[in-house]
C-alpha positions as CSV (number, residue, x, y, z in Angstrom):
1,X,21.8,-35.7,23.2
2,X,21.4,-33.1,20.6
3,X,25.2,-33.9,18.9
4,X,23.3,-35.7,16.0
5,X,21.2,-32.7,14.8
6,X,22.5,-30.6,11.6
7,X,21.5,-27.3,12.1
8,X,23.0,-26.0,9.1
9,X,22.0,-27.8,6.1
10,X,18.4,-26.8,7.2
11,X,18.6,-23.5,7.9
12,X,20.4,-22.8,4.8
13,X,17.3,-24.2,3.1
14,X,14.8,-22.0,4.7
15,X,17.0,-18.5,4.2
16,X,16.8,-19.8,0.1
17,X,13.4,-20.2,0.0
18,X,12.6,-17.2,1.8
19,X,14.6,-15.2,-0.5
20,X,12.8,-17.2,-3.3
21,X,9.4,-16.2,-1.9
22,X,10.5,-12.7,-1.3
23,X,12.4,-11.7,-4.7
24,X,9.4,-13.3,-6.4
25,X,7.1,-11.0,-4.7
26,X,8.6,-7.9,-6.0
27,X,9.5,-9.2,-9.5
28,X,5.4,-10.0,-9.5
29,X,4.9,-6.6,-8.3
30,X,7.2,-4.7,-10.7
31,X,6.1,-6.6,-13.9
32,X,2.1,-5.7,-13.0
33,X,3.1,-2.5,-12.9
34,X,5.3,-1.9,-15.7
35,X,2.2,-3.8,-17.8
36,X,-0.4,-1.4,-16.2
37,X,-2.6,0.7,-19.0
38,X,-2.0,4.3,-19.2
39,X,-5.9,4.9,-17.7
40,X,-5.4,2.7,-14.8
41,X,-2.2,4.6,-13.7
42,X,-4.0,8.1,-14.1
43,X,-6.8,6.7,-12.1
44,X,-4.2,5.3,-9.1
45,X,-2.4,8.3,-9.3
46,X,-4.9,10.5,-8.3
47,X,-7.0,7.7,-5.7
48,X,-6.3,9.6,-2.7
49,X,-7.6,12.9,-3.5
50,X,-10.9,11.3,-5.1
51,X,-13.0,10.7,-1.5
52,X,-14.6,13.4,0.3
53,X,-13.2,15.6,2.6
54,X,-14.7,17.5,5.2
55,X,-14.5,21.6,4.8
56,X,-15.5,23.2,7.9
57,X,-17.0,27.0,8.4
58,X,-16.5,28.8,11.7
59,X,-18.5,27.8,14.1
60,X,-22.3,29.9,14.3
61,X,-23.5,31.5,17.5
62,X,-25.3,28.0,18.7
63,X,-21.3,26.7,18.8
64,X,-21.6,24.1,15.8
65,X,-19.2,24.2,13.3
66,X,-21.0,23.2,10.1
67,X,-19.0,20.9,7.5
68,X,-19.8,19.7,4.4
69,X,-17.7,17.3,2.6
70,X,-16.2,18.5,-0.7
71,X,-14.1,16.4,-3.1
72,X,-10.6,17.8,-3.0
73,X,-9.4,17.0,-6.6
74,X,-5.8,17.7,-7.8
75,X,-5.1,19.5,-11.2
């Protein structure tokens, strides 16, 4: 029943175009960031330190710990 089915014509055709899909990915990738602006690589570089986070004191004699967010910047 299934002795009239090539398997391997076709899956040689999807493993090509998936390397196709895949190496074109990272070429796109690479050449966007090799063309990226010497701003815009000073602002992603320091991204994760730009949002707030939390310092907390001790906590008081009510038991609250009081926090206040603070923006821990890297120099």
């Amino acid at each position: 029943m299934f002795t009239r089915i090539i398997y391997g014509d076709s899956t040689a055709i999807f493993t090509v175009v998936a390397f196709g899909v895949a190496a074109s990915i990272f070429i796109t990738i690479s050449w966007r960031a090799l063309l990226m602006k010497r701003p815009q690589v000073e602002r992603y570089e320091n991204l994760p330190f730009l949002t707030a986070t939390p310092t907390c004191a001790e906590a008081g004699q009510d038991g609250q710990a009081k926090c206040e967010a603070t923006p821990q910047l890297r120099t």
